[in-house]
Phi, psi and omega in degrees: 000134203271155182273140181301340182271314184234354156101001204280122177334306221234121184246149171268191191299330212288350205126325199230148212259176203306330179263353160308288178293014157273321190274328159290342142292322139331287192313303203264034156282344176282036176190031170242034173310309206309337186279013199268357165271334146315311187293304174321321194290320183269353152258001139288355214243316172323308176279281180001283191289312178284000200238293195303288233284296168324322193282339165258030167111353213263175182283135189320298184331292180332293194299335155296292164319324193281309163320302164283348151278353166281326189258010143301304187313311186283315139006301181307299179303307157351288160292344170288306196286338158294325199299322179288336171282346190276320177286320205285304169342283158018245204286009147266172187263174161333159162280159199284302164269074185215127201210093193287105182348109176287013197259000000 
């Protein structure tokens, strides 16, 4: 199976052969701040619960639970937002001189 990207003979697990995917680790260190609003989301939504649900009385178990819904979010997100910078990757071009085998 030809790499998805560039059409290159010998692909790795993901699909796509080696230097793609050196060049898509490249691309996204420009991008890599994003886990720093995952992490907020989900240690906010973590405190939200664990921190809110004792304080209005509700049982210490909630405020556990409320730990592990946080730490689902960011997990959720974490992977919505690779999938979406891998698609954004996509759908960029080529490098200008790159010119992939045909064999």
């Amino acid at each position: 199976m030809p790499c998805a990207r560039c059409a290159a003979a010998e692909v790795t697990a993901s699909g796509w052969c080696a230097s793609c995917e050196q060049q898509h680790d490249t691309w996204s260190r420009q991008h890599a701040a994003d886990i720093i609003w995952q992490a907020f989301t989900g240690a906010g939504i973590a405190m939200l619960f664990g921190l809110g649900a004792p304080l209005i009385g509700l049982s210490p178990l909630f405020g556990i639970v409320g730990v592990l819904i946080g730490t689902g979010t960011f997990v959720g997100v974490r992977a919505w937002s690779k999938r979406r910078r891998r698609q954004q990757f996509l759908t960029s071009a080529l490098p200008r001189a790159y010119l992939p085998s045909k064999t």
